[in-house]
C-alpha positions in Angstrom: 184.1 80.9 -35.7 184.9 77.7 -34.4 184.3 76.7 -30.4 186.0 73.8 -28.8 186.2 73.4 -25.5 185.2 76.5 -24.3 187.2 78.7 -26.2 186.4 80.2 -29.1 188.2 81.2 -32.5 188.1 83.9 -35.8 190.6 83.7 -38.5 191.3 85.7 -40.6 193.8 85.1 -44.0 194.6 88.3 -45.8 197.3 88.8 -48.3 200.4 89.2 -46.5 199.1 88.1 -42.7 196.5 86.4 -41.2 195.1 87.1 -37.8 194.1 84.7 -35.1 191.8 85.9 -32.1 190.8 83.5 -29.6 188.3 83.5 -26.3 189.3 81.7 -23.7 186.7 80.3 -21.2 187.5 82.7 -18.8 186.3 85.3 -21.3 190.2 86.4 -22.4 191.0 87.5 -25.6 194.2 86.5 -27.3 195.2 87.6 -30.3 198.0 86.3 -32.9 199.2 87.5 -36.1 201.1 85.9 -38.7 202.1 85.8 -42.1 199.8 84.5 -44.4 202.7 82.8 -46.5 206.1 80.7 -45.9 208.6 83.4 -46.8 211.3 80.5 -47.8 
């Protein structure tokens, strides 16, 4: 976890896509996936 500013962050890298929460400082989770590698 890293905090900076207030929000707060997990990542997570798996084999074909990583996932991104974050906390914002009004206590909102957001959460992001993407793919783990450049397809090109």
């Amino acid at each position: 976890m890293t905090k900076q500013n207030g929000w707060e962050f997990w990542i997570d890298r798996g084999g074909t896509f990583t996932d991104i929460v974050a906390k914002r400082p009004d206590g909102k989770l957001v959460i992001h996936k993407v793919l783990s590698e450049n397809p090109d």
